[in-house]
PDB file of N, CA, C and O in Angstrom:
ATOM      1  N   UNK A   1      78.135  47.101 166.418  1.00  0.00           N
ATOM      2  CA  UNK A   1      79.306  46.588 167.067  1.00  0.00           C
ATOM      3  C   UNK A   1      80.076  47.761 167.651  1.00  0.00           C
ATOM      4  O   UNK A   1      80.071  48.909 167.208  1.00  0.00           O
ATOM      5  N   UNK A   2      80.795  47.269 168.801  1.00  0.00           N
ATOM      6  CA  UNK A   2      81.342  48.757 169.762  1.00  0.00           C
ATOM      7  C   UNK A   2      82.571  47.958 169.934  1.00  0.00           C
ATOM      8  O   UNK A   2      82.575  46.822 170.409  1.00  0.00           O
ATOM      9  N   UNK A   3      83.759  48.689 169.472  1.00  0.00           N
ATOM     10  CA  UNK A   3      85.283  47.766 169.664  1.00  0.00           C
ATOM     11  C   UNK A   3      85.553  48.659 171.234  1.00  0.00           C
ATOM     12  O   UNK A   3      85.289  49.811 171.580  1.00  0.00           O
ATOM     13  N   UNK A   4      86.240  47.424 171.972  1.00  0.00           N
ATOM     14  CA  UNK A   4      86.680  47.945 173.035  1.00  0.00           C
ATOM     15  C   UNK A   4      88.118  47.251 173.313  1.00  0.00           C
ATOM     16  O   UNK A   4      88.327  46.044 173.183  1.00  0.00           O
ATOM     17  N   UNK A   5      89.158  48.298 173.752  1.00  0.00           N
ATOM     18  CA  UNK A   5      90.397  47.853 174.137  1.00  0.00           C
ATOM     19  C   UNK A   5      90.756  46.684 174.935  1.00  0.00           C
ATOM     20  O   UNK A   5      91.713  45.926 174.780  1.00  0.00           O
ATOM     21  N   UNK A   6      89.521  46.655 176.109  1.00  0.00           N
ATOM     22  CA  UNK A   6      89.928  45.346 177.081  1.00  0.00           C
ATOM     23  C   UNK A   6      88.499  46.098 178.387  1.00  0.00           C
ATOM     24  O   UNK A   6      87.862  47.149 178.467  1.00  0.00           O
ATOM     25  N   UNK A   7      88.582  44.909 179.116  1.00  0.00           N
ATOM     26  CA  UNK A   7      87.587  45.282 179.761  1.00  0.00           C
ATOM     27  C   UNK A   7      88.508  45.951 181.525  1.00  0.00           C
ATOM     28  O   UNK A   7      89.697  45.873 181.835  1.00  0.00           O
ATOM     29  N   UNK A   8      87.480  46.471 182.203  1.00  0.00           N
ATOM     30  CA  UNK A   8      87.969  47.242 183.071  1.00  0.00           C
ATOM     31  C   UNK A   8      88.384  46.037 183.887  1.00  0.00           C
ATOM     32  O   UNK A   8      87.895  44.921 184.064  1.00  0.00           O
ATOM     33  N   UNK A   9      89.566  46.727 184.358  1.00  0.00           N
ATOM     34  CA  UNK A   9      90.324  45.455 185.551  1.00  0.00           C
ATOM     35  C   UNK A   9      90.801  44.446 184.723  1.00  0.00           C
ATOM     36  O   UNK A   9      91.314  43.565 185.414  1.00  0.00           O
ATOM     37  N   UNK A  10      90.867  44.110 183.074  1.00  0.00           N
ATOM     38  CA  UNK A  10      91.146  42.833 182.852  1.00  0.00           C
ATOM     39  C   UNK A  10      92.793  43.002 181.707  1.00  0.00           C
ATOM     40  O   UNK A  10      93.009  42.987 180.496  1.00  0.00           O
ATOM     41  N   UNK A  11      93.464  43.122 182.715  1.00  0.00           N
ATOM     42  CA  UNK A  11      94.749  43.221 181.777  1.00  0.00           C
ATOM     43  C   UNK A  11      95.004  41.898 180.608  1.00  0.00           C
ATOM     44  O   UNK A  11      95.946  41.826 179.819  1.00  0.00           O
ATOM     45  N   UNK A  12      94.234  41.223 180.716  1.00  0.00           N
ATOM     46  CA  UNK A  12      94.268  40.324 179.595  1.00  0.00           C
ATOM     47  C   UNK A  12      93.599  40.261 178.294  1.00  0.00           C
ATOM     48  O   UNK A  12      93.586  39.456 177.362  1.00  0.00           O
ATOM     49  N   UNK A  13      93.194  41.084 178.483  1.00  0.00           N
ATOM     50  CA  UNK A  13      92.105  41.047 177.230  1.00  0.00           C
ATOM     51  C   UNK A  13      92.828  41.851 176.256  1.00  0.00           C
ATOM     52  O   UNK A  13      92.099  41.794 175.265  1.00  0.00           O
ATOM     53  N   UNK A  14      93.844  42.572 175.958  1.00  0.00           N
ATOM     54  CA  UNK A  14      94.428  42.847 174.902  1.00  0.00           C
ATOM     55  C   UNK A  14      95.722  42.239 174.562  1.00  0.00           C
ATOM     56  O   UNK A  14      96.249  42.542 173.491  1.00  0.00           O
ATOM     57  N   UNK A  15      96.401  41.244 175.528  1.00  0.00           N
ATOM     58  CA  UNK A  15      96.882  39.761 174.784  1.00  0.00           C
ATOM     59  C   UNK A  15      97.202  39.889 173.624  1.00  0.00           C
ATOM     60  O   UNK A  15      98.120  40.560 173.152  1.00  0.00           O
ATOM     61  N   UNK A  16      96.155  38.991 172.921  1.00  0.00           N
ATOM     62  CA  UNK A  16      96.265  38.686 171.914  1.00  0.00           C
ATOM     63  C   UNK A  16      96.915  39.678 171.128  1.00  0.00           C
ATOM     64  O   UNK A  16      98.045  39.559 170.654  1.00  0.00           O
ATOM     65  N   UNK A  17      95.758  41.192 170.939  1.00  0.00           N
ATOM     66  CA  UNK A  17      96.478  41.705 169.896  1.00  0.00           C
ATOM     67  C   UNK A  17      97.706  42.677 170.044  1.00  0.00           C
ATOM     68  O   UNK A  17      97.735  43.596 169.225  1.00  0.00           O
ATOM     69  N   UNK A  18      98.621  42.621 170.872  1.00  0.00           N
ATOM     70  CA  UNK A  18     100.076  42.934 171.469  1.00  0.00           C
ATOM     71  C   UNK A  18     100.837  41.642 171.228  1.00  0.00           C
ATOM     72  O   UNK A  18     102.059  41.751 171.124  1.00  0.00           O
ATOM     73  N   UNK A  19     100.178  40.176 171.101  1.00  0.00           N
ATOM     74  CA  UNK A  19     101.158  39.386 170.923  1.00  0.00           C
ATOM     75  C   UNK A  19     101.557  39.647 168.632  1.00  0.00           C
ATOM     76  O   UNK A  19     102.500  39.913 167.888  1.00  0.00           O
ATOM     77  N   UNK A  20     100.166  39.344 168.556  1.00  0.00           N
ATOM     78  CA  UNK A  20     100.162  39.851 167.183  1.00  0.00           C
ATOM     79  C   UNK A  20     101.128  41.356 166.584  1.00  0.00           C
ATOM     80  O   UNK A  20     101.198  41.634 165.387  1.00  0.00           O
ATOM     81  N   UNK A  21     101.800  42.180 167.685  1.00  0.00           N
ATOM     82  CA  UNK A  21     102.428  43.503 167.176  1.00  0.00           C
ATOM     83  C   UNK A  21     103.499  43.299 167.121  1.00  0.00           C
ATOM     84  O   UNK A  21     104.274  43.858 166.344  1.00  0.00           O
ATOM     85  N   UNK A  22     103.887  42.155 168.218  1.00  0.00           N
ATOM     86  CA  UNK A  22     105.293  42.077 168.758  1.00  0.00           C
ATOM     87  C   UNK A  22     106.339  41.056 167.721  1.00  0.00           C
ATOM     88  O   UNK A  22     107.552  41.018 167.510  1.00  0.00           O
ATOM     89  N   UNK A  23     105.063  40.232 167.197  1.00  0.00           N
ATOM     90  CA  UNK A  23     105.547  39.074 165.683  1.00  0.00           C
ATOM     91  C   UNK A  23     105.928  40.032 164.626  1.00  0.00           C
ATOM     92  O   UNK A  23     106.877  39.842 163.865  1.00  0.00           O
ATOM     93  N   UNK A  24     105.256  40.936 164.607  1.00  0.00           N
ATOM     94  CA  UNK A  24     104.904  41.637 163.613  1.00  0.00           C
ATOM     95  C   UNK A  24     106.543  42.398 163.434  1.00  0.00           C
ATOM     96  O   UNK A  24     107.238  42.317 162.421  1.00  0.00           O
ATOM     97  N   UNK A  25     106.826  42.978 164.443  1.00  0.00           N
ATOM     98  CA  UNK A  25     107.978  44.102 164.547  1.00  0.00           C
ATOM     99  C   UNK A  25     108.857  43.056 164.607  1.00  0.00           C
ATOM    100  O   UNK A  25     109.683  43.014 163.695  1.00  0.00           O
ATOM    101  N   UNK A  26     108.898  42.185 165.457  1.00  0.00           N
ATOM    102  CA  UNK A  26     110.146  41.292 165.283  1.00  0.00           C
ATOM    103  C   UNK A  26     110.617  40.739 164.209  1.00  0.00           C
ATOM    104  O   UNK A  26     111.762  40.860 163.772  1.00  0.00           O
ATOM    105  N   UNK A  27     109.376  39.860 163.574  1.00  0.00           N
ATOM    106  CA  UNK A  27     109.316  39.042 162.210  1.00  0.00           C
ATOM    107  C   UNK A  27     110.072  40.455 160.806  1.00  0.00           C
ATOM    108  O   UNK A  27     110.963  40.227 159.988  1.00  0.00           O
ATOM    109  N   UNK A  28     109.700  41.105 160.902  1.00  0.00           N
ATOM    110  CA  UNK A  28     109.524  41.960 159.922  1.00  0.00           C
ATOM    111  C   UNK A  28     109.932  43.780 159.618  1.00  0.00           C
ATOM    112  O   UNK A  28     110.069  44.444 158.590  1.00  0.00           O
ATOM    113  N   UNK A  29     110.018  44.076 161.012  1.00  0.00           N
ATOM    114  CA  UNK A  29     110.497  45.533 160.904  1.00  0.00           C
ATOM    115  C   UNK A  29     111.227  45.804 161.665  1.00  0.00           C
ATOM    116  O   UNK A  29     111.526  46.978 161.449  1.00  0.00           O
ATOM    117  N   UNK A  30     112.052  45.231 162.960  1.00  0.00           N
ATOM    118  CA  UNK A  30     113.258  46.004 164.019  1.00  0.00           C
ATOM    119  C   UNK A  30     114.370  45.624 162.932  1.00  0.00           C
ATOM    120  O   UNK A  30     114.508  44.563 162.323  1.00  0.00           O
ATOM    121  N   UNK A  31     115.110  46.783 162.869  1.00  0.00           N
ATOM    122  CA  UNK A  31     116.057  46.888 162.317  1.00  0.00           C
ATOM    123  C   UNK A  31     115.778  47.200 160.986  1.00  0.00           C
ATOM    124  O   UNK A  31     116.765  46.894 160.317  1.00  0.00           O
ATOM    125  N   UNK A  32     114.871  47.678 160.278  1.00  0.00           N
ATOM    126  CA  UNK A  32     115.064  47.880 158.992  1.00  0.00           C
ATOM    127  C   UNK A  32     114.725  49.607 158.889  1.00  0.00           C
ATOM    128  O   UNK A  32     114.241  50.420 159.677  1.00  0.00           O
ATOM    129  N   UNK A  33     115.305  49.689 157.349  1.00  0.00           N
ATOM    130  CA  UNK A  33     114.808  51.499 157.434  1.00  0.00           C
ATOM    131  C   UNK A  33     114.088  50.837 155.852  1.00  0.00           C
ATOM    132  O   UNK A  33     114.392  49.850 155.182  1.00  0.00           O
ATOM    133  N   UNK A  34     113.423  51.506 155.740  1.00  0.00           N
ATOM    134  CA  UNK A  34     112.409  51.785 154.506  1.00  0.00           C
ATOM    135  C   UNK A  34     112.672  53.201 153.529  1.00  0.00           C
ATOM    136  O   UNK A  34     113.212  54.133 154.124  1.00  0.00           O
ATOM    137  N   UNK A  35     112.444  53.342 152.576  1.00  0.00           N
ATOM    138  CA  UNK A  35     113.074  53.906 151.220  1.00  0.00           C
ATOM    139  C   UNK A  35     111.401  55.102 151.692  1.00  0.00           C
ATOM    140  O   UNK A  35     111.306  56.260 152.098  1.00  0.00           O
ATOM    141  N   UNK A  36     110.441  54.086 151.371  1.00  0.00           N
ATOM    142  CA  UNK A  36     109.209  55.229 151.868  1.00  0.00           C
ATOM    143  C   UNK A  36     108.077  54.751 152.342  1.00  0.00           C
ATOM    144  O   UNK A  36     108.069  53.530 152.187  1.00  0.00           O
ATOM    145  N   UNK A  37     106.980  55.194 152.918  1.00  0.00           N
ATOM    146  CA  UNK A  37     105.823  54.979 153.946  1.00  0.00           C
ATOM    147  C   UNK A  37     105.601  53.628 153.300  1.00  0.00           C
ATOM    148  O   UNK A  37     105.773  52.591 153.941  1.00  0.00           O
ATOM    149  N   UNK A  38     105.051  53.639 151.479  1.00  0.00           N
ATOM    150  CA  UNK A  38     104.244  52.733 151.213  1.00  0.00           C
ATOM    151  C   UNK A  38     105.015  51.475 150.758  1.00  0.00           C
ATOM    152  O   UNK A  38     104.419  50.493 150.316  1.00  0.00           O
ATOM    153  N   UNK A  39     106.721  51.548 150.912  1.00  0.00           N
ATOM    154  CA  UNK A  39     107.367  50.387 150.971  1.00  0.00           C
ATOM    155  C   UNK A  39     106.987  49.546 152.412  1.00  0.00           C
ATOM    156  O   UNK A  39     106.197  48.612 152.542  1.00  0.00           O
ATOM    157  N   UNK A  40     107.754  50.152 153.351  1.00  0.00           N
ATOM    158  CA  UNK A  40     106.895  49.800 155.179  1.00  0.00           C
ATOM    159  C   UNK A  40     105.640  49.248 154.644  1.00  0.00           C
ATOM    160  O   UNK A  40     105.751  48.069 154.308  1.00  0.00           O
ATOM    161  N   UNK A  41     104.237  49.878 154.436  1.00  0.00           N
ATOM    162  CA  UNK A  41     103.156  49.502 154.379  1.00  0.00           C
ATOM    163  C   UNK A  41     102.871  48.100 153.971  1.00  0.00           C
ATOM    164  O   UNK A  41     102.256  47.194 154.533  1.00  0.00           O
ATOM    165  N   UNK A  42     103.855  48.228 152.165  1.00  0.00           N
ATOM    166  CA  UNK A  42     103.682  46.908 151.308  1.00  0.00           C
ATOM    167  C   UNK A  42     104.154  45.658 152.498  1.00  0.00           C
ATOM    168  O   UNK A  42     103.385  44.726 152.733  1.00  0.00           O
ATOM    169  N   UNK A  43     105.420  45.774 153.151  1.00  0.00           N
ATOM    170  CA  UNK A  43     105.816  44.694 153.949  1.00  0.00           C
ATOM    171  C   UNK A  43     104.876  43.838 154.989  1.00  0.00           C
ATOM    172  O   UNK A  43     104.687  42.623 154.925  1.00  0.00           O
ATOM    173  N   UNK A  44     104.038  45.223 156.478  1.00  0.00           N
ATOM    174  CA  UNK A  44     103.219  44.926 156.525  1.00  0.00           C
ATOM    175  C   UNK A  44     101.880  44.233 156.105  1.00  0.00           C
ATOM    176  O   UNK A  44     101.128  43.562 156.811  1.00  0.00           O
ATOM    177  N   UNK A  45     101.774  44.542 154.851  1.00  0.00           N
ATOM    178  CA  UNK A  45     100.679  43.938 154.322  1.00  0.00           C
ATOM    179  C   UNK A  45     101.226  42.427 154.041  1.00  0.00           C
ATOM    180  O   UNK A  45     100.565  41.484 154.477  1.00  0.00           O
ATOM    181  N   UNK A  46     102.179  42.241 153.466  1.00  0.00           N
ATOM    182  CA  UNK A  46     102.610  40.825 152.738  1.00  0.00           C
ATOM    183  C   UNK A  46     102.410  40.058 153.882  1.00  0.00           C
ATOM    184  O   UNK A  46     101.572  39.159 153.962  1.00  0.00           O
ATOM    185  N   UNK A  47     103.306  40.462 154.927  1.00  0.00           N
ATOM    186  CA  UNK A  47     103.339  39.796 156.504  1.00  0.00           C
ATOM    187  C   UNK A  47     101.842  39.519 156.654  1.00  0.00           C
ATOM    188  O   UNK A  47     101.371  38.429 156.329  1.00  0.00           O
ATOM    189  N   UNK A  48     101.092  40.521 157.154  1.00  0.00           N
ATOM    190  CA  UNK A  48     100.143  39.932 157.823  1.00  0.00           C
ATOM    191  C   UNK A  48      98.823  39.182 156.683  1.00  0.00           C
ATOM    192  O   UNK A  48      97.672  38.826 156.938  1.00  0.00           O
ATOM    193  N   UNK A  49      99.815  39.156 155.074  1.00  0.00           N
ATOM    194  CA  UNK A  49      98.593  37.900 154.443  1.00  0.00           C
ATOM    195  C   UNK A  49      99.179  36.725 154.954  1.00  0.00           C
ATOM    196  O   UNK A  49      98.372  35.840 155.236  1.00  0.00           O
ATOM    197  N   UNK A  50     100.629  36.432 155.190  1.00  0.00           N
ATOM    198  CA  UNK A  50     101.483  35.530 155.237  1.00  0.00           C
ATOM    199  C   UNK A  50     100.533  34.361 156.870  1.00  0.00           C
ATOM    200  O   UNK A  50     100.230  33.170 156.945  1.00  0.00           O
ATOM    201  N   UNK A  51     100.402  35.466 157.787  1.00  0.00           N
ATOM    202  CA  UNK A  51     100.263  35.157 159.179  1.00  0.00           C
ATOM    203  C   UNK A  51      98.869  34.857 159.051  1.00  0.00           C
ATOM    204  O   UNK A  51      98.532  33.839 159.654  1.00  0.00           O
ATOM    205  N   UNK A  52      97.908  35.502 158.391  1.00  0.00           N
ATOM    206  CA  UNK A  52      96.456  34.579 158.305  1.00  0.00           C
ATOM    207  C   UNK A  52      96.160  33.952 157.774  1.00  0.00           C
ATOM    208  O   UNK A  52      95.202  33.225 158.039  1.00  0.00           O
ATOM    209  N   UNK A  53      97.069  33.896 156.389  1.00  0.00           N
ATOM    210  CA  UNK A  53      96.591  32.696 155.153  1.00  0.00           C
ATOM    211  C   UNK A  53      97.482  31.566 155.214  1.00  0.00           C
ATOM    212  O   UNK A  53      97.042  30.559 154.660  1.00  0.00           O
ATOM    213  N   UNK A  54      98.657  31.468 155.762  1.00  0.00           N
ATOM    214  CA  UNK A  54     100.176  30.300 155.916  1.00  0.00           C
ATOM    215  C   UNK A  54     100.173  29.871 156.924  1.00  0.00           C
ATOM    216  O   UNK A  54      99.718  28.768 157.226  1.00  0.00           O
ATOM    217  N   UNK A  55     100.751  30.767 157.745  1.00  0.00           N
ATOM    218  CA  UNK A  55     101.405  30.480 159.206  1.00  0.00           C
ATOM    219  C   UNK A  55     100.132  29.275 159.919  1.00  0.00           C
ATOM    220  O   UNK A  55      98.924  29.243 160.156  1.00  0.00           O
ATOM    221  N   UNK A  56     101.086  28.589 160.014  1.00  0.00           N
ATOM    222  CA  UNK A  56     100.142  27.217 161.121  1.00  0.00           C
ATOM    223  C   UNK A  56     100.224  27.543 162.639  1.00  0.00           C
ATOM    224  O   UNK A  56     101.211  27.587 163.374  1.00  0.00           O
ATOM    225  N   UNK A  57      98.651  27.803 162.953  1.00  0.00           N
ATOM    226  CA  UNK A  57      98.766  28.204 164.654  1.00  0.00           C
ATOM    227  C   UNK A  57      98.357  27.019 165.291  1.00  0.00           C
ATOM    228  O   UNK A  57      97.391  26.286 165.079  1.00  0.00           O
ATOM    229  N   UNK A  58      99.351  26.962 166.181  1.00  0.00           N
ATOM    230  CA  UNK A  58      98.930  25.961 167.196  1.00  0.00           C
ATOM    231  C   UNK A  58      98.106  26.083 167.888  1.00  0.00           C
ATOM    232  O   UNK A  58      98.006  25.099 168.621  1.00  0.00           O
ATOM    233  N   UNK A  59      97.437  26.782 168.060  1.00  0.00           N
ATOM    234  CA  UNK A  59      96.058  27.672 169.048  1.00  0.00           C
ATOM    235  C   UNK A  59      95.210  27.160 167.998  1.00  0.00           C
ATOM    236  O   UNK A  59      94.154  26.974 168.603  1.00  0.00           O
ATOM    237  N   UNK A  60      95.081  26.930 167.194  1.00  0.00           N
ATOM    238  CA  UNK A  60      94.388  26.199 165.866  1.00  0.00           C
ATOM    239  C   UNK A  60      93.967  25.128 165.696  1.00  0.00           C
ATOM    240  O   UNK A  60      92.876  24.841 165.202  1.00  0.00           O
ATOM    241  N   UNK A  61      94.963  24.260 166.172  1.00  0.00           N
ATOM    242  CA  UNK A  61      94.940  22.868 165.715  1.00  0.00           C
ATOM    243  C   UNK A  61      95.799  22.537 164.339  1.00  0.00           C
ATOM    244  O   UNK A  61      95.607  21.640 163.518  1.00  0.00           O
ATOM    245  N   UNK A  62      96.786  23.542 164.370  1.00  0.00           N
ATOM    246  CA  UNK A  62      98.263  23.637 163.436  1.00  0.00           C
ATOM    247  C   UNK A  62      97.215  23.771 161.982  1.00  0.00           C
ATOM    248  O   UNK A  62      97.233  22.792 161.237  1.00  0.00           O
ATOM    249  N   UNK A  63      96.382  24.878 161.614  1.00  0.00           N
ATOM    250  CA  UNK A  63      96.173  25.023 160.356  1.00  0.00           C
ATOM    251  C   UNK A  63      96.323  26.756 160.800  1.00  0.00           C
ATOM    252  O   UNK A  63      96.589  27.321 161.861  1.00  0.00           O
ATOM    253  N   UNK A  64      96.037  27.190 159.551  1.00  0.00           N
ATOM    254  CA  UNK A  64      95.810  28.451 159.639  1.00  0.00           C
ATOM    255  C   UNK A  64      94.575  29.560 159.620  1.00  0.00           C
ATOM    256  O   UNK A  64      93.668  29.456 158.795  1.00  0.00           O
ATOM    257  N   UNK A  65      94.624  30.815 160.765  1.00  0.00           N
ATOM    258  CA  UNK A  65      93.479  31.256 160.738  1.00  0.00           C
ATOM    259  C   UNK A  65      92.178  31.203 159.552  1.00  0.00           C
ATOM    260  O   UNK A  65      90.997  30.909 159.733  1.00  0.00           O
ATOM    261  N   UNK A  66      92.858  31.589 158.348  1.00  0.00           N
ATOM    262  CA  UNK A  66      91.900  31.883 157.411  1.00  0.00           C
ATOM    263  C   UNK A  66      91.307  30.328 157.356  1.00  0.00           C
ATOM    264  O   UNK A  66      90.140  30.292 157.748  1.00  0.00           O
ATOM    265  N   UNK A  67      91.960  28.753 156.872  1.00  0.00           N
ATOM    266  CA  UNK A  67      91.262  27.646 156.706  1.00  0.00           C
ATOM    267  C   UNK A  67      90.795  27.188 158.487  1.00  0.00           C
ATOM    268  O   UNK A  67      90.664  25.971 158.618  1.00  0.00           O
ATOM    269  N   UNK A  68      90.642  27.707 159.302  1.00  0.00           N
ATOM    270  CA  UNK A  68      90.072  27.564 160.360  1.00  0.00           C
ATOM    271  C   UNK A  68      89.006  28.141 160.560  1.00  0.00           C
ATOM    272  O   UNK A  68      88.151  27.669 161.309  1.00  0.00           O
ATOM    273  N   UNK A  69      88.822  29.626 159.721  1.00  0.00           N
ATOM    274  CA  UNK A  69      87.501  30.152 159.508  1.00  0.00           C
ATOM    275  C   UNK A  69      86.848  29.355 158.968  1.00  0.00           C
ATOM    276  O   UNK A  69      86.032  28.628 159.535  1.00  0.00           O
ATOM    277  N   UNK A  70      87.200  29.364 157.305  1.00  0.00           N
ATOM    278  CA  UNK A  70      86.315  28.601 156.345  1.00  0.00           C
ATOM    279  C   UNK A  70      85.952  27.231 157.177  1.00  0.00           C
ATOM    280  O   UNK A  70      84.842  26.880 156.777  1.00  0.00           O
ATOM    281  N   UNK A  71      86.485  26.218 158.275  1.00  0.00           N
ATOM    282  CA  UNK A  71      85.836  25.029 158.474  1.00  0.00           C
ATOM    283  C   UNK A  71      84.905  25.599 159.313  1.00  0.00           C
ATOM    284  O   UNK A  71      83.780  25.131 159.143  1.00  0.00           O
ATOM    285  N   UNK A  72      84.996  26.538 160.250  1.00  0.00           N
ATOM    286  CA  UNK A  72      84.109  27.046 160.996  1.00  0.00           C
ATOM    287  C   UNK A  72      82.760  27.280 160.866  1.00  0.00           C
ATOM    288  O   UNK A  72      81.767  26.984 161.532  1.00  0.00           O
ATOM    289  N   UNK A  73      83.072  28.203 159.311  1.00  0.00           N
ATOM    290  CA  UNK A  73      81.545  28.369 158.633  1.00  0.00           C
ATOM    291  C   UNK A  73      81.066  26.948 158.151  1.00  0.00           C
ATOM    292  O   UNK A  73      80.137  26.310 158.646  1.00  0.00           O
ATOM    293  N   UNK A  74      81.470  26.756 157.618  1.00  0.00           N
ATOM    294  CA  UNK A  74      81.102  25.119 156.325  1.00  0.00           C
ATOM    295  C   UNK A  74      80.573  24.127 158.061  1.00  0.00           C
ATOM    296  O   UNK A  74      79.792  23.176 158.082  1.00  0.00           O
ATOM    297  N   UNK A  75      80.941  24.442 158.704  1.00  0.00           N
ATOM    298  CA  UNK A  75      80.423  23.269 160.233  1.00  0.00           C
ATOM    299  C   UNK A  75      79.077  24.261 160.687  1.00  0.00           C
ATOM    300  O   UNK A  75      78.021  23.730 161.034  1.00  0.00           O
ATOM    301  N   UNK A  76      79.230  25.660 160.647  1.00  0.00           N
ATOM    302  CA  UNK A  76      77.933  26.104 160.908  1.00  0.00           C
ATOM    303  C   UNK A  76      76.651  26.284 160.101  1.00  0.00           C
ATOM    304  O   UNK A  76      75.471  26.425 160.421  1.00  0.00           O
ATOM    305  N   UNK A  77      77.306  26.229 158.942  1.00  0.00           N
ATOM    306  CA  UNK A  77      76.254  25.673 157.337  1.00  0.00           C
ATOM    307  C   UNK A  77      75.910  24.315 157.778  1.00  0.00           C
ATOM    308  O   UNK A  77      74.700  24.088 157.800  1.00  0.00           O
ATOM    309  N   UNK A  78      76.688  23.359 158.135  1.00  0.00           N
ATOM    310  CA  UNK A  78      76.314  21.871 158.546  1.00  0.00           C
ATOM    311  C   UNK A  78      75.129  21.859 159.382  1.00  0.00           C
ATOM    312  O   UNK A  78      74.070  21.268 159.167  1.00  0.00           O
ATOM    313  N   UNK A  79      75.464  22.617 160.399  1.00  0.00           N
ATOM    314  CA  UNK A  79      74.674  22.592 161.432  1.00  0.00           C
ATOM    315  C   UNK A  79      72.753  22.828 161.300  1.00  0.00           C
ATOM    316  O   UNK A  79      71.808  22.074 161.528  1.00  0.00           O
ATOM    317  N   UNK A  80      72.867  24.347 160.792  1.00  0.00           N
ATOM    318  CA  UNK A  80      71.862  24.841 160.267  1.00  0.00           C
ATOM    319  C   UNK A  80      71.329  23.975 159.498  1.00  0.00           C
ATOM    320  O   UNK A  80      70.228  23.798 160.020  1.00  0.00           O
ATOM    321  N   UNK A  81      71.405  23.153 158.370  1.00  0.00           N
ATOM    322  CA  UNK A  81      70.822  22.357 157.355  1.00  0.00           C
ATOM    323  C   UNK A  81      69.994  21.296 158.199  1.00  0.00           C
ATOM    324  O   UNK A  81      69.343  20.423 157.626  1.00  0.00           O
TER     325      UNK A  81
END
């Protein structure tokens, strides 16, 4: 696998994960000061279990990423059988 930023000419393709930074800082860090790195860090982390395991995306079908995976697989286990 080769990660790439976005493809040439396609200002859209990094979207998504700029919309994902901008929740992130808004939801959770403009305006705050932190005591130290791995307080910041802990927050981050809580947040983004919060946003894949809770948060209902409407891009989804109002569940959340992580139970949108799991039906994903369990439908491609279906499939295969």
């Amino acid at each position: 696998m080769r990660s790439s930023m976005s493809r040439k000419g396609d200002c859209w393709d990094n979207a998504p994960t700029e919309s994902l930074w901008g929740r992130l800082k808004v939801g959770k860090l403009y305006g705050r000061k932190f005591a130290t790195r791995r307080q910041a860090m802990d927050e981050v982390i809580a947040w983004l279990t919060f946003y894949n395991h809770r948060r209902l995306h409407s891009s989804l079908g109002y569940v959340s990423p992580m139970q949108f995976e799991k039906s994903w697989h369990a439908a491609q286990l279906k499939n295969a059988a």
